[in-house]
N, C-alpha and C positions, 0 to 999 in steps of 0.2 A: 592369447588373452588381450581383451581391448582396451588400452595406454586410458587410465584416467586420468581427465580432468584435474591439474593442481588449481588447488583454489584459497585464499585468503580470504578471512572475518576479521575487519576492523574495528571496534568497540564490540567486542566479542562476549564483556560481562555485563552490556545491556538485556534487557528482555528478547529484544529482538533478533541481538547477537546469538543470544543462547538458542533462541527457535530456530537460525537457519543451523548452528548445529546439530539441532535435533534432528531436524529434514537430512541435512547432506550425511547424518551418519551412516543412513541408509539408503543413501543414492547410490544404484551402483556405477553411473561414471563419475562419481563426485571424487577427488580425497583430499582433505582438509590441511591444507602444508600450513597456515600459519594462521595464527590468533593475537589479535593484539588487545590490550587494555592497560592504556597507564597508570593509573591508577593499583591495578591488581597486579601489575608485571613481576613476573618471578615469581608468578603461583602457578600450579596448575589448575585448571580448569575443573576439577573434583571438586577443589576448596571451593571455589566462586559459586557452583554449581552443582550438588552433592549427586544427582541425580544422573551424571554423566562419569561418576565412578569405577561402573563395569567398561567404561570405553579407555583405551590409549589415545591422546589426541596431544597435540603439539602443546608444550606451556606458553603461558601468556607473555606476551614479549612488549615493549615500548615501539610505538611509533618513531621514537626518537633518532633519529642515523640509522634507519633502516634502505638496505638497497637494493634498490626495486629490481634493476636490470641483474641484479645479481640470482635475486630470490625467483625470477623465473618465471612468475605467475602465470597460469590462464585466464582467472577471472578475481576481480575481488570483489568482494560485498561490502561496501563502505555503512556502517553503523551507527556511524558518529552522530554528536547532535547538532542542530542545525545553526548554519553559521560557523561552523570548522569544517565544512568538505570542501569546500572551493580549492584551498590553499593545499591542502593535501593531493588532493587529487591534479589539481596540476600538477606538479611536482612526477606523481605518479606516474603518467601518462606523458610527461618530458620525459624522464629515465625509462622509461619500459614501455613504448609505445605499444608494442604485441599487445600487452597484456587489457584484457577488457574491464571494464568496471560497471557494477548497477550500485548507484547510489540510493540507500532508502530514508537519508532527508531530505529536507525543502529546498535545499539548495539549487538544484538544478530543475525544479520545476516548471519555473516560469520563465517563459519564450523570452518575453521583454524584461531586460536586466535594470531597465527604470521603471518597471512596476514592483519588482523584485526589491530593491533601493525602497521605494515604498512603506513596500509591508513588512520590511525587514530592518528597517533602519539604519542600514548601512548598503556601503557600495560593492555589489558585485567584485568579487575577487577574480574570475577568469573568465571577463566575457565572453574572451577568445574560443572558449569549449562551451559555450552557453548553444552558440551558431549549430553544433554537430549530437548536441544531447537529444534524445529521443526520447520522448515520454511514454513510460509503460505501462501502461493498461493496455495490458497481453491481448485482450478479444479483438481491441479497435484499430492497435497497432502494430498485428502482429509482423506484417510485411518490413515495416522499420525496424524495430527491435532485431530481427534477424541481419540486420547489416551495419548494425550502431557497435560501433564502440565506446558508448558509454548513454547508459539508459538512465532516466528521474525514474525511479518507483513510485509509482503514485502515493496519495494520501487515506489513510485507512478511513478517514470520513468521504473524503472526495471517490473513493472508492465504490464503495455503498449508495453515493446520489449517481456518479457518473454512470455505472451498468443500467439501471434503469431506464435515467433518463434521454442518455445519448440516440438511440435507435429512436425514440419520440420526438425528440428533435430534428434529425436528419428527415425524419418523413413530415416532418411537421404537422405534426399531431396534436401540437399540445400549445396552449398559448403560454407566447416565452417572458412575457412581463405577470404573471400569476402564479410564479413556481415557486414554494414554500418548501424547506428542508429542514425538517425537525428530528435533531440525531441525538443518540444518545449512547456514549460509550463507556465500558469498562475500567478499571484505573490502571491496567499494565498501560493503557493508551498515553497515561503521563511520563512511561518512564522510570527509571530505575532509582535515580536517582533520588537520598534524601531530602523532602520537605515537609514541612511544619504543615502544610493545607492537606497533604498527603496519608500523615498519619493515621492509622486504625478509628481511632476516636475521633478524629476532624469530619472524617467521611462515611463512618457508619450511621447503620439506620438514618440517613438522609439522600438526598437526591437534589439537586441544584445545575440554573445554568451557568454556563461560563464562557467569556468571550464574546460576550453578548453585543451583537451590531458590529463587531471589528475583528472577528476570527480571521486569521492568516490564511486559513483555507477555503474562506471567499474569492479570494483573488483568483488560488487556482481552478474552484468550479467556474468562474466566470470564463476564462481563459476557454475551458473544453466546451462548455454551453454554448461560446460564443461563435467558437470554428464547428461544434455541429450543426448548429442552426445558422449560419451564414449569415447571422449579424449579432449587435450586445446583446446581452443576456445579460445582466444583472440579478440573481436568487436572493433569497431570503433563507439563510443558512444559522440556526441557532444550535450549536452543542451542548448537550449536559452529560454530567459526572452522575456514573449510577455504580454502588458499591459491590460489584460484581469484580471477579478475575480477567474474564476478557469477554470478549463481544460487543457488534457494534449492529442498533436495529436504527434504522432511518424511518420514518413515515413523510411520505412524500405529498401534498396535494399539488392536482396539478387540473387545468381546466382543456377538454379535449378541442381541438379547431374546426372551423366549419362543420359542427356537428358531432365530431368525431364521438364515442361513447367511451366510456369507460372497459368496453365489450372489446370494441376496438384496439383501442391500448395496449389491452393483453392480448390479442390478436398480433401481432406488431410485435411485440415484448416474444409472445412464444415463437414466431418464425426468427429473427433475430439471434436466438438463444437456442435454438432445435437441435444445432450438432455442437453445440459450446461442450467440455466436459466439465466447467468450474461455476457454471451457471445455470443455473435450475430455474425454472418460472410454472409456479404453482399451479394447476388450477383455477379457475374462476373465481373469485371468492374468499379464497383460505390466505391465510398469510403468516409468516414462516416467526418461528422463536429463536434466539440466539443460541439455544440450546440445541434446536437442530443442524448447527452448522459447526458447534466447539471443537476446536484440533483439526480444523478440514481448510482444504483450499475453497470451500465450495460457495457460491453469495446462492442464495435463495430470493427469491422475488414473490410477492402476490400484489393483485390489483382487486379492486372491491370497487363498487358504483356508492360512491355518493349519495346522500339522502337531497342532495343540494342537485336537481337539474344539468347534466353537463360537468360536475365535476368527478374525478376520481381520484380516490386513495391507493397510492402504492407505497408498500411495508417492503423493505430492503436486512438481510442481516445477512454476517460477515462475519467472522473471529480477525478481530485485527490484528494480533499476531502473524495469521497465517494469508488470508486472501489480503487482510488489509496491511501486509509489510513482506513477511520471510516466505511464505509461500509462494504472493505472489511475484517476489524477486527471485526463486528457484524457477519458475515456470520463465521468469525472462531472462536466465542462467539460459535454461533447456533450449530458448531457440536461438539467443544468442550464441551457443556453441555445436547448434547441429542436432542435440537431442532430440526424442519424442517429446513432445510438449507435456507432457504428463508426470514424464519418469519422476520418479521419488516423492511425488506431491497426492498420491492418490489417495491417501487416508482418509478414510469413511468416518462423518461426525462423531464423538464421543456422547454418550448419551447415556442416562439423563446427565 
């Protein structure tokens, strides 16, 4: 029989935590040695989780004087929220260098630890792993991820613009000073945690944006816009709160280059995307529902021609849970440790 994978979830009674349980309980080289949540510690994961009660899984344990070289790991899924992985994960990766890590906050996104500084208002905690982090989005980087010891997980927005638009840019297709990104995500996307903006009543029957001109995840589209296209990129990225459990739909306008059509785009878009298994690009025309992709690893695409000359509309959706966090950190698990890219992540949309 073949030696599974030990693997640890840290912030394990976030949303996200709970999804790559979901995924790894049925991964079969996955098996789950450790769970951390401090806050929950000394519970099991039934209580936090009620839905995980037919399962035996490790109880919830503190971060706190945990040891690392002791505990063995093969990989950990860091879950924490942003602005506490830095300090951890060094720590981590001093004591237990073997062990690999995909982190699924901000922390280790951006290349430049003073753009970082930035938009995050403080100073980089471990520039020194900033040098060797590899950014994951699986399709663009799969060659890296496969030799990283320690991967950024991309951003569940930046997710959603990045698949689209990346292969447009590298052919330059598209012109790079006219790119609009109008997103709009689900509320697991805030998070687990209690807040007053959060509540049932705050957020029902309404729809609003947020982060409006200063989203944190402009910096990192800028960053991949800018290394595909061979020079700045600057987007126009606005996110909104839509009262939905999870999913995330982008509409994108984008204006084609020396003529390019909208025809073209998806020409471009479907050969890019032709043997991908987590990316789908529609038809001419059609463009995808959030509801076609719920519980799946899967981003869907469509492209549509403009009524405006020269421009086109591409419609992006994604379940951020899964392509835009825990999914797509199990698929850079899978080639980070040798897997088939796929293993445990095949789950076909829930629907309706």
């Amino acid at each position: 029989m073949t030696k599974k994978a030990t693997i640890g979830i840290l912030g394990a009674s976030g949303y996200t935590g709970a999804e790559l349980v979901r995924l790894l309980l049925r991964h079969p080289r996955a098996e789950i040695a450790l769970l951390t949540a401090d806050r929950r510690a000394g519970m099991e994961m039934r209580e936090v989780f009620p839905h995980f009660a037919p399962f035996p899984l490790p109880k919830l344990v503190s971060l706190e004087g945990l040891d690392w070289k002791a505990a063995g790991l093969d990989l950990v899924f860091c879950a924490l929220p942003h602005g506490t992985t830095q300090t951890v994960i060094k720590k981590l990766l001093a004591d237990a260098p073997q062990t690999k890590v995909v982190d699924l906050s901000a922390d280790f996104r951006l290349a430049d630890v003073e753009a970082y500084a930035r938009w995050y208002g403080h100073a980089h905690q471990a520039p020194e792993l900033q040098g060797e982090a590899v950014y994951g989005l699986s399709e663009h980087y799969r060659r890296d991820v496969k030799k990283a010891r320690l991967v950024a997980n991309p951003g569940c927005y930046t997710t959603t613009a990045e698949l689209p638009l990346i292969p447009l840019l590298k052919a330059k297709a598209i012109e790079t000073d006219e790119i609009v990104v109008d997103a709009k995500s689900g509320m697991t996307g805030a998070g687990r945690a209690a807040k007053e903006a959060m509540l049932f009543s705050e957020v029902s029957e309404g729809f609003n944006a947020y982060g409006v001109g200063k989203h944190r995840h402009m910096a990192e589209l800028d960053q991949e816009f800018s290394k595909a296209a061979g020079r700045e990129v600057v987007v126009s990225f606005t996110p909104h709160l839509v009262p939905m459990n999870r999913g995330i739909l982008s509409t994108i306008y984008v204006r084609g280059r020396r003529g390019r059509s909208a025809q073209d785009l998806h020409a471009i878009l479907t050969e890019a995307y032709d043997k991908e298994a987590f990316v789908h690009v529609l038809p001419f025309g059609e463009t995808p529902h959030t509801r076609h992709v719920r519980g799946s690893n899967m981003t869907m695409i469509g492209v549509v021609a403009d009524r405006i000359d020269g421009r086109a509309i591409i419609v992006s959706a994604l379940d951020n849970l899964v392509k835009g966090a825990s999914g797509q950190a199990v698929q850079n698990m899978n080639l980070m440790l040798g897997f088939p890219e796929t293993t445990g992540i095949e789950q076909i949309a829930l629907f309706p």
